[in-house]
TIBAVO-257153 format. One record per residue: residue number from 1; x, y, z of N, C-alpha, C in turn. Coordinates in nm, 2 decimals. Example, Ala and Ser with C-alpha at 12.3 -4.5 7.8 and 13.67 -1.06 7.14 Angstrom:
% residues 2
+-----+--------+--------+--------+--------+--------+--------+--------+--------+--------+
!   i !    n_x !    n_y !    n_z !   ca_x !   ca_y !   ca_z !    c_x !    c_y !    c_z !
+-----+--------+--------+--------+--------+--------+--------+--------+--------+--------+
!   1 !   1.32 !  -0.57 !   0.78 !   1.23 !  -0.45 !   0.78 !   1.32 !  -0.33 !   0.78 !
!   2 !   1.28 !  -0.22 !   0.71 !   1.37 !  -0.11 !   0.71 !   1.29 !   0.00 !   0.79 !
+-----+--------+--------+--------+--------+--------+--------+--------+--------+--------+
//
This chain:
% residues 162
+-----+--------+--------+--------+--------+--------+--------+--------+--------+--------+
!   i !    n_x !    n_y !    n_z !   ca_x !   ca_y !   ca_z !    c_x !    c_y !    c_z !
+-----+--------+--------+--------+--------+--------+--------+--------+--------+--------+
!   1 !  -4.18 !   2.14 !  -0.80 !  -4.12 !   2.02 !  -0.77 !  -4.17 !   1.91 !  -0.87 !
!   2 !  -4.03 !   1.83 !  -0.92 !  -4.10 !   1.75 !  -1.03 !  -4.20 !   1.64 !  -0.96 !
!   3 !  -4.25 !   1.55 !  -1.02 !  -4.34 !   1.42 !  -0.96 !  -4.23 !   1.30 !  -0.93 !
!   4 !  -4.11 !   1.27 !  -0.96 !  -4.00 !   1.20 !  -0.93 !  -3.99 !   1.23 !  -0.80 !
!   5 !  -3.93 !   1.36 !  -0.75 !  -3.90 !   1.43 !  -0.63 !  -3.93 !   1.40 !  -0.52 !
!   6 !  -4.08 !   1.41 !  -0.57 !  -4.19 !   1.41 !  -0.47 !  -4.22 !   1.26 !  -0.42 !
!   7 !  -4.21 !   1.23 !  -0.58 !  -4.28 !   1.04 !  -0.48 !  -4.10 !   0.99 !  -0.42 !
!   8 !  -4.03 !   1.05 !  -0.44 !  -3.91 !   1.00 !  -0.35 !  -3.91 !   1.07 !  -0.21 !
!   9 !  -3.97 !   1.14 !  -0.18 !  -3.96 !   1.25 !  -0.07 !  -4.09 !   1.14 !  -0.01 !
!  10 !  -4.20 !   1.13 !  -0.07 !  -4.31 !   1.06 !  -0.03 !  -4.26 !   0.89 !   0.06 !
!  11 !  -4.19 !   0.86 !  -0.04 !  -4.17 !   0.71 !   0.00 !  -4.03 !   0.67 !   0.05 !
!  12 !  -3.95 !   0.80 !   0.10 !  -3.87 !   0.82 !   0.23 !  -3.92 !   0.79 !   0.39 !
!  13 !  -4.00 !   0.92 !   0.39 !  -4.04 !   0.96 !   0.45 !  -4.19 !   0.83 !   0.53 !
!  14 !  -4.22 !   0.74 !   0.46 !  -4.29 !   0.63 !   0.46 !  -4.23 !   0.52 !   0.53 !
!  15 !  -4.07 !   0.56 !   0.49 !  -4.00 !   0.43 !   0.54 !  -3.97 !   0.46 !   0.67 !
!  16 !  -3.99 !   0.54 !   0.71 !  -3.86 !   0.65 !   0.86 !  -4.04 !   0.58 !   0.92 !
!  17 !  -4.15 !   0.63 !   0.87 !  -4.24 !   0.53 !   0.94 !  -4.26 !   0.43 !   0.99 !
!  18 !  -4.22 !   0.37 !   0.94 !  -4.25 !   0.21 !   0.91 !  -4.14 !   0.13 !   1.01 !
!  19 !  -4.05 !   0.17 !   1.07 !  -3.95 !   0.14 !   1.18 !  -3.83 !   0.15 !   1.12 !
!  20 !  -3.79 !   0.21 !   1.02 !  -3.66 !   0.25 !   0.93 !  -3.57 !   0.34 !   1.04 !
!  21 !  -3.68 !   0.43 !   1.12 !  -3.62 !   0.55 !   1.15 !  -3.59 !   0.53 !   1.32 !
!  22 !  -3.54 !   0.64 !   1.39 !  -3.48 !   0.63 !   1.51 !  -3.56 !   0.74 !   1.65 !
!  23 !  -3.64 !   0.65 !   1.72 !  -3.71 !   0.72 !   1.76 !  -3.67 !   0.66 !   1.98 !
!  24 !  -3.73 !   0.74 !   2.01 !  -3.73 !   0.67 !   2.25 !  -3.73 !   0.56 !   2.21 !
!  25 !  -3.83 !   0.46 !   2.14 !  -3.86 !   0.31 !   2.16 !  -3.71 !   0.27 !   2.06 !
!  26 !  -3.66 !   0.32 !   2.00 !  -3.58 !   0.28 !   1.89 !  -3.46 !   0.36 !   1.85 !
!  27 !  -3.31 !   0.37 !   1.96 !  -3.25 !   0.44 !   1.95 !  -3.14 !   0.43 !   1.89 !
!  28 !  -3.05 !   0.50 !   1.83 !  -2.93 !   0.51 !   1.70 !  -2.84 !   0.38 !   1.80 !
!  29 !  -2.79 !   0.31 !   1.73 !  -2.67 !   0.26 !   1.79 !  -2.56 !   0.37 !   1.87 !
!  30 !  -2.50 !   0.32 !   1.94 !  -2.40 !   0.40 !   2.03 !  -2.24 !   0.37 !   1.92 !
!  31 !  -2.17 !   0.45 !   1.87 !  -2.04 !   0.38 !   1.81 !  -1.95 !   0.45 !   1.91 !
!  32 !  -1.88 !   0.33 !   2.00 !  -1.75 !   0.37 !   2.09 !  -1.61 !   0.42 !   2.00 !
!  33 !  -1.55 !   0.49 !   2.05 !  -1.44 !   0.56 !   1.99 !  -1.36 !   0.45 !   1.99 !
!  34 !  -1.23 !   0.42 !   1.95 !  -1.12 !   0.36 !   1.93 !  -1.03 !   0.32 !   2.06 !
!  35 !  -1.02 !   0.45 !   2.11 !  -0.96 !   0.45 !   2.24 !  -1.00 !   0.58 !   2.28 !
!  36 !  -1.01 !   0.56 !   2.42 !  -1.10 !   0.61 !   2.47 !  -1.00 !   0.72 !   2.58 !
!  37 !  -0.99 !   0.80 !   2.60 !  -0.94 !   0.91 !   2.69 !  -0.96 !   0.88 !   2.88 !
!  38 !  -0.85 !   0.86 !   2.92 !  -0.78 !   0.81 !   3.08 !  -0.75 !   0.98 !   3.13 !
!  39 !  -0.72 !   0.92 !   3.27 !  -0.62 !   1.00 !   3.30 !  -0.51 !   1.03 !   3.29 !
!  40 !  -0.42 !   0.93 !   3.23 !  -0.32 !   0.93 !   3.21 !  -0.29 !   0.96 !   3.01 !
!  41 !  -0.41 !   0.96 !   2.98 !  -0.36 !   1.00 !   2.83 !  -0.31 !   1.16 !   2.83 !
!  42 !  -0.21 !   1.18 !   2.76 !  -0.16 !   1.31 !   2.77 !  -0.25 !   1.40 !   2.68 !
!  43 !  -0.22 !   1.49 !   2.69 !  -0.33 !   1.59 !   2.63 !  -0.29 !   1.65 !   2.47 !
!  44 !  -0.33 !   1.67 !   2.39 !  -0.31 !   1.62 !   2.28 !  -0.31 !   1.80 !   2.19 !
!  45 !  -0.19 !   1.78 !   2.16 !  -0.10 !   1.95 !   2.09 !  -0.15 !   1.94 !   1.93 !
!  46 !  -0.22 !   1.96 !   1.87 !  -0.26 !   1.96 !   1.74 !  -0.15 !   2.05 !   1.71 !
!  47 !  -0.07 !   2.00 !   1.64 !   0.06 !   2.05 !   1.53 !   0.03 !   2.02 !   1.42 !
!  48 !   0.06 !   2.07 !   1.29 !   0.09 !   1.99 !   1.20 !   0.23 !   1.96 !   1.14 !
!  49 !   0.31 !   1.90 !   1.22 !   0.44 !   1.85 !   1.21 !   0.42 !   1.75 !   1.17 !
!  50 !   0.36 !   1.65 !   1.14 !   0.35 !   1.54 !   1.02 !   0.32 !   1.56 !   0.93 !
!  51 !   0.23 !   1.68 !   0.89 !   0.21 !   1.72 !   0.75 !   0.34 !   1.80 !   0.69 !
!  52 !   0.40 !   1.86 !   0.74 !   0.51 !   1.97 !   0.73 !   0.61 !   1.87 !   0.72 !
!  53 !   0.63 !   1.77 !   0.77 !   0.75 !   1.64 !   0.79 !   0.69 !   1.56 !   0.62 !
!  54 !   0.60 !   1.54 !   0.59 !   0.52 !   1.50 !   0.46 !   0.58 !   1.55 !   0.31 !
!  55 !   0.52 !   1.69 !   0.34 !   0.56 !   1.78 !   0.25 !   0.75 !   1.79 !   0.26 !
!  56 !   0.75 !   1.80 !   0.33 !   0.96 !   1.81 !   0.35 !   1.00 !   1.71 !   0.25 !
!  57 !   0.92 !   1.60 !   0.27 !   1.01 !   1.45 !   0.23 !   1.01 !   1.50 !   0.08 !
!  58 !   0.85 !   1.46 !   0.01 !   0.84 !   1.49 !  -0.15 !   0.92 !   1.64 !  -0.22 !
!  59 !   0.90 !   1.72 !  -0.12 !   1.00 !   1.87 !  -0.18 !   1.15 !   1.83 !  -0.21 !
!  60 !   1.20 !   1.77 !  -0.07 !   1.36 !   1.77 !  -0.06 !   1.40 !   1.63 !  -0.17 !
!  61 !   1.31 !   1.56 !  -0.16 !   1.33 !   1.45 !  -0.33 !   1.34 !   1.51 !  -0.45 !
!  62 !   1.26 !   1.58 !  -0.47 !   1.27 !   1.68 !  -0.59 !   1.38 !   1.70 !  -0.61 !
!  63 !   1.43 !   1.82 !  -0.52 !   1.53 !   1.88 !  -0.54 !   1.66 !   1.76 !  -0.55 !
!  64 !   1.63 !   1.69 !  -0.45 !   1.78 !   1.58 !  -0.42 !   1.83 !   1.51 !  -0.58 !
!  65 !   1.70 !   1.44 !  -0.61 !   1.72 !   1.37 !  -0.77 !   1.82 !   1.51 !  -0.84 !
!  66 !   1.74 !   1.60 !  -0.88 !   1.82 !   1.74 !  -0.94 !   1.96 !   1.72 !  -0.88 !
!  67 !   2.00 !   1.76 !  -0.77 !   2.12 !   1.76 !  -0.74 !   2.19 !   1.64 !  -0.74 !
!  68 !   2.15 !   1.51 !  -0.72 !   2.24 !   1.39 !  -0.74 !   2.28 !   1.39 !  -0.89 !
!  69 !   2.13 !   1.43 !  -0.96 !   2.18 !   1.32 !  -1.12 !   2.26 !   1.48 !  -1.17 !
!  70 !   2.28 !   1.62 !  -1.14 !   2.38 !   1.71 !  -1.18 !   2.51 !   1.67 !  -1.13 !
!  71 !   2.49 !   1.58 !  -1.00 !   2.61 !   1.53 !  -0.94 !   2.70 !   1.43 !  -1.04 !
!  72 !   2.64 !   1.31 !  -1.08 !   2.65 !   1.25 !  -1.14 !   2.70 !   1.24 !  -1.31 !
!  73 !   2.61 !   1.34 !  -1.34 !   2.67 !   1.42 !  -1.45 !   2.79 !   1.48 !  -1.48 !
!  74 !   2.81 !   1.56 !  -1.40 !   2.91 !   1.60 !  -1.43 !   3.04 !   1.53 !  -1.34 !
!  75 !   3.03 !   1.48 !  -1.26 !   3.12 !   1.36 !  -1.22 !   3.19 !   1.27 !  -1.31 !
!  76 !   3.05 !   1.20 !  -1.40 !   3.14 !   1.05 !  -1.47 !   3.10 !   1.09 !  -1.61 !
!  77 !   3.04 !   1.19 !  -1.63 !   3.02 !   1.22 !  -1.83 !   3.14 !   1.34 !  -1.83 !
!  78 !   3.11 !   1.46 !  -1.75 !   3.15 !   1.60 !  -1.84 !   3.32 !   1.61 !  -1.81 !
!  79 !   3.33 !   1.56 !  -1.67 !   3.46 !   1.54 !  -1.60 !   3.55 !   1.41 !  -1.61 !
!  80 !   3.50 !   1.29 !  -1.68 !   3.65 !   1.22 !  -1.75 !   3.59 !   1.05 !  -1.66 !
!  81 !   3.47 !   1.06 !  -1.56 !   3.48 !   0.99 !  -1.50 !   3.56 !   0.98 !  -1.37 !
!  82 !   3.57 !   0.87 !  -1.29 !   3.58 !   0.83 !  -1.18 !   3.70 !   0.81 !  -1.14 !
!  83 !   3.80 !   0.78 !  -1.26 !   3.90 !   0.78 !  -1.24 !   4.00 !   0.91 !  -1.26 !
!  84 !   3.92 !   1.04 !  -1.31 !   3.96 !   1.14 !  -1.28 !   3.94 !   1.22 !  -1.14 !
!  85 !   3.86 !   1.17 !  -1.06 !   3.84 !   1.20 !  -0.91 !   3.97 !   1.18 !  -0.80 !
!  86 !   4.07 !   1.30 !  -0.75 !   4.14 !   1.29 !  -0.69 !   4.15 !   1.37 !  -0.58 !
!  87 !   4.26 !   1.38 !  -0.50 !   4.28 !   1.51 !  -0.39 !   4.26 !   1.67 !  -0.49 !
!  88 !   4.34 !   1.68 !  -0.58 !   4.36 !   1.77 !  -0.65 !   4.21 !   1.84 !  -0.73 !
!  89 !   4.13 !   1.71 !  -0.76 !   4.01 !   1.74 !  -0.80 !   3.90 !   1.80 !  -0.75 !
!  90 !   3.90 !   1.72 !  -0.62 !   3.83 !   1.80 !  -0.50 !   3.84 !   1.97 !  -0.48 !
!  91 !   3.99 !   1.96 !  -0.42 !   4.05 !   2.08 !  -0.40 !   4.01 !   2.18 !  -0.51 !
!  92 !   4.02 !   2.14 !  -0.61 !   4.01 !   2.29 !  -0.72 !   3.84 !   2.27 !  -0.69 !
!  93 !   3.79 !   2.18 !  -0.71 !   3.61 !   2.19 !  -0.72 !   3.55 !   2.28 !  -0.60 !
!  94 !   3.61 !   2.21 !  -0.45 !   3.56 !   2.36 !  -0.39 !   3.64 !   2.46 !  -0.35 !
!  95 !   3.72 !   2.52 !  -0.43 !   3.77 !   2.60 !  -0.43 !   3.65 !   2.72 !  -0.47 !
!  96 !   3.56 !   2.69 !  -0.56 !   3.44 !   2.75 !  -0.58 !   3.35 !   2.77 !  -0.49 !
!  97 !   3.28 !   2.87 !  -0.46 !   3.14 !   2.89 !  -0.40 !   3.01 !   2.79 !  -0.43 !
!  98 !   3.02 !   2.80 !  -0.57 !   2.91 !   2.73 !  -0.62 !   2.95 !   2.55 !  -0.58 !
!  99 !   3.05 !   2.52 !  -0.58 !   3.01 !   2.38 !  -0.53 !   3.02 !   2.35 !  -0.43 !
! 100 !   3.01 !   2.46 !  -0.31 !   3.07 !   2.42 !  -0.21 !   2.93 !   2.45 !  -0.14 !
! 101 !   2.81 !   2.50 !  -0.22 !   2.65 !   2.57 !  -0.15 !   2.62 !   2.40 !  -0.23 !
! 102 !   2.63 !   2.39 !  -0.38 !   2.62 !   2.24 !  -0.44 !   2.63 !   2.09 !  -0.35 !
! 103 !   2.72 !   2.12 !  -0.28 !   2.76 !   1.97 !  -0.22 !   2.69 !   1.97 !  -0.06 !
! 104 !   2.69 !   2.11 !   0.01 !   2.66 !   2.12 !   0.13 !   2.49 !   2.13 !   0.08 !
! 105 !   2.41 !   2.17 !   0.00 !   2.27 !   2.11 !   0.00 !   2.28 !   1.97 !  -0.01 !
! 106 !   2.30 !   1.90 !  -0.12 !   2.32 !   1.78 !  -0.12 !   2.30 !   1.70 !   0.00 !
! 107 !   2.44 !   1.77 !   0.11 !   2.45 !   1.68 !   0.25 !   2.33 !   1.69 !   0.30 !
! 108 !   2.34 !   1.79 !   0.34 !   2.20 !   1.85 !   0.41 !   2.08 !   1.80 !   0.39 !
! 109 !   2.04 !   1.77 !   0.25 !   1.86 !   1.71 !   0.22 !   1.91 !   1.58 !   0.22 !
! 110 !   2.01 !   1.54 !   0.18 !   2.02 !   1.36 !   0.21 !   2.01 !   1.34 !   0.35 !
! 111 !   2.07 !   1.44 !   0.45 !   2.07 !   1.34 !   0.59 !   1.97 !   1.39 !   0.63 !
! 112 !   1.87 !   1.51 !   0.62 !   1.73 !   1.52 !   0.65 !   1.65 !   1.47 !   0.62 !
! 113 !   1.63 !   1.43 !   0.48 !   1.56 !   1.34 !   0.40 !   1.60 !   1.21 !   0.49 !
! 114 !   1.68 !   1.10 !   0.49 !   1.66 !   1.03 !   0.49 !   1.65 !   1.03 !   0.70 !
! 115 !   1.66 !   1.08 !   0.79 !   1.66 !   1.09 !   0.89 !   1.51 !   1.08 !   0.94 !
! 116 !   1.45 !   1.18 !   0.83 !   1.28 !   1.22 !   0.84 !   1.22 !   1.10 !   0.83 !
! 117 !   1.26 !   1.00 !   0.73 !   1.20 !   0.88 !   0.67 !   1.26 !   0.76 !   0.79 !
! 118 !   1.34 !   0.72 !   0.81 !   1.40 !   0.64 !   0.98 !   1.33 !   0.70 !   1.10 !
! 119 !   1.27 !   0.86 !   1.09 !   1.21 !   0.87 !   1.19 !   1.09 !   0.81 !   1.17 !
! 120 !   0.96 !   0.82 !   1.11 !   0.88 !   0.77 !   1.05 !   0.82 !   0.62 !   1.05 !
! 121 !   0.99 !   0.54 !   1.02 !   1.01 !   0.39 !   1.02 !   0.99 !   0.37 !   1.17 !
! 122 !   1.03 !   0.45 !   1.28 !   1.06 !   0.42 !   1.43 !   0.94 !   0.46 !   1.47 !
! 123 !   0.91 !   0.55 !   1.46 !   0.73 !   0.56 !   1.52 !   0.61 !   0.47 !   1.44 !
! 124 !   0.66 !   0.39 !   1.37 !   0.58 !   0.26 !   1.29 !   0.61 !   0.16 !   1.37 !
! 125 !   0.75 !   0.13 !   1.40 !   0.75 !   0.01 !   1.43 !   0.81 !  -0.04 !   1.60 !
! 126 !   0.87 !   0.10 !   1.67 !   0.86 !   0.10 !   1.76 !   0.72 !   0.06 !   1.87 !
! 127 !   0.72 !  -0.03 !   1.91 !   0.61 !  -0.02 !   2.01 !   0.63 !   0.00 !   2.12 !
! 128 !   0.75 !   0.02 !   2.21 !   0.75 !   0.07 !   2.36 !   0.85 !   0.23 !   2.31 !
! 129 !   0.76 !   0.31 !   2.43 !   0.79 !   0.44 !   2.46 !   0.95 !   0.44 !   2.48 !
! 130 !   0.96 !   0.41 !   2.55 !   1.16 !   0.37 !   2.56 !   1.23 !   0.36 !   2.46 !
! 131 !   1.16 !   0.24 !   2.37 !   1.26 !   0.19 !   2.28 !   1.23 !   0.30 !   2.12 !
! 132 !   1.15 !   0.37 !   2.14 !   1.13 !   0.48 !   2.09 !   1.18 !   0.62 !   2.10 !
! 133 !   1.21 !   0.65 !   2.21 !   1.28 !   0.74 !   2.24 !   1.43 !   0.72 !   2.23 !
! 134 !   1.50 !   0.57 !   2.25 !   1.63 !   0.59 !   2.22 !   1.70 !   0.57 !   2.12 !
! 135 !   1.57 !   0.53 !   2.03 !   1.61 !   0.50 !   1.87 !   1.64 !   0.66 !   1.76 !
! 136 !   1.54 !   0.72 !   1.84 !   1.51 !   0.86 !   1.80 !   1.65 !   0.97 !   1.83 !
! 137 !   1.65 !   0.93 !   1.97 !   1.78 !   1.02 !   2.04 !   1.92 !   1.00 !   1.95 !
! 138 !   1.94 !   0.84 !   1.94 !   2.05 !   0.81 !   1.90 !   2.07 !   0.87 !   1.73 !
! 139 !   1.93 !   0.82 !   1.63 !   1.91 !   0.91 !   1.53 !   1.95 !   1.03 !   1.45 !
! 140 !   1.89 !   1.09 !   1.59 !   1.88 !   1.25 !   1.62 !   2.08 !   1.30 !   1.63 !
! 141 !   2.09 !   1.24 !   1.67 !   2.24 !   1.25 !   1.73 !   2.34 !   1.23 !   1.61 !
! 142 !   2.30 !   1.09 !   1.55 !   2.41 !   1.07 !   1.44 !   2.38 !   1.17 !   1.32 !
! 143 !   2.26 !   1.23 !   1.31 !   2.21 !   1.33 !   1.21 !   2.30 !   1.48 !   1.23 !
! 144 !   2.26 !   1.49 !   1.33 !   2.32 !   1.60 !   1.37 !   2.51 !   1.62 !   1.33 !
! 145 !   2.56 !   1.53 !   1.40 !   2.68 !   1.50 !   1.39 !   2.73 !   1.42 !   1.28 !
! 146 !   2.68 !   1.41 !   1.15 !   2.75 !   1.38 !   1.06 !   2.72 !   1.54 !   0.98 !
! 147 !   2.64 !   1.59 !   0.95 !   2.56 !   1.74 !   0.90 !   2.68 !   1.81 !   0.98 !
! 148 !   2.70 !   1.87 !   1.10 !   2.80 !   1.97 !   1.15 !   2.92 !   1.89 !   1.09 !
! 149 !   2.99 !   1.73 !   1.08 !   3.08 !   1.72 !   1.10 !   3.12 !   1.75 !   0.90 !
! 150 !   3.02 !   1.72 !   0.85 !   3.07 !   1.72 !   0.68 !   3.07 !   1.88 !   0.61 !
! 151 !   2.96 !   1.94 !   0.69 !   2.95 !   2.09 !   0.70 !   3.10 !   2.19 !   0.70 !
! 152 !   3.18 !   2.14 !   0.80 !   3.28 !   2.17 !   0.90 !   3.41 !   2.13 !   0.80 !
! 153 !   3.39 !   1.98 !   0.70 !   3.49 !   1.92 !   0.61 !   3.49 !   2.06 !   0.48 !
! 154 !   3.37 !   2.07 !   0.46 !   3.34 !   2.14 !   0.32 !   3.35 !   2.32 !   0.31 !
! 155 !   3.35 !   2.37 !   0.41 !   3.42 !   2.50 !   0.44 !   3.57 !   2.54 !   0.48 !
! 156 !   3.60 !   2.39 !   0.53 !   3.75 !   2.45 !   0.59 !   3.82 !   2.32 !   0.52 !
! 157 !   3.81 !   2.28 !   0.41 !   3.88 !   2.21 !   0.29 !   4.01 !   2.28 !   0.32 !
! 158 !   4.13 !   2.24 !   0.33 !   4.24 !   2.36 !   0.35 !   4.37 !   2.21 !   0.19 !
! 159 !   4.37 !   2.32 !   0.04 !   4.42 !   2.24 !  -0.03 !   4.59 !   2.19 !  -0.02 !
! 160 !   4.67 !   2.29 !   0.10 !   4.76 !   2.27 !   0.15 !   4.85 !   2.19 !   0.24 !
! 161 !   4.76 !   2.10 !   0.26 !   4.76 !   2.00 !   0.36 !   4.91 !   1.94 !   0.34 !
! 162 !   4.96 !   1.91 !   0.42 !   5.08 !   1.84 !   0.38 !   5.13 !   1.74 !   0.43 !
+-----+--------+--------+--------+--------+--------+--------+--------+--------+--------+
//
């Protein structure tokens, strides 16, 4: 052991003497918890569904940027622009497989994506249990039902409409 070591180990050990340290006559402070466990606190499910809700967000961003700015691309540069966008243009686009997996990801990580992030906002700033749960419900609802309803548009496209 060097002589540094030692006289630090020495004049530690000096101070825990000297009333530094925590002894019967001289006991640790108590640190109380934050909140404290009732009867009524519910019992507590270690998930990691916020970390998995975390990770979802930054993954499905990734990907979403990719799919908007290919959206965009070939929308208003490769395809003539915006004013080339019609019934007819639709119709032949998903007449394809590939745009029709193309546009239904799209739907899908936009309204998850941003559903995940409104849920998030409601458990921030919700403060009653009520008004939490019907913010969530209703959420949950319009999520659901625009996803089945645009889902339902983009497989049964029918270009014969008349």
């Amino acid at each position: 052991m060097s002589t540094e070591t030692a006289n630090a180990s020495s004049s530690s050990s000096s101070s825990s003497s000297e009333g530094g340290g925590y002894s019967a006559e001289n006991p640790a402070p108590v640190i109380v918890p934050a909140r404290s466990r009732t009867t009524r606190t519910p019992k507590t499910t270690r998930t990691n569904f916020e970390l998995y809700g975390w990770l979802f967000m930054r993954l499905s961003g990734i990907v979403l940027v990719v799919l908007v700015i290919g959206h965009l691309l070939i929308q208003l540069v490769l395809e003539g622009g915006v004013s080339k966008i019609s019934f007819a243009f639709v119709a032949g686009r998903w007449a394809s497989p590939f745009w029709q997996v193309w546009d239904l990801m799209m739907l899908w990580l936009a309204m998850l994506h941003g559903a995940n992030g409104l849920r998030t906002v409601i458990n921030d700033y919700a403060e009653r249990d009520a008004t939490r749960l019907w913010l969530k419900a209703l959420l949950y609802t319009a999520t659901v039902f625009t996803v089945l309803l645009g889902t339902l548009v983009i497989f049964t496209f029918d270009p014969n409409i008349r």
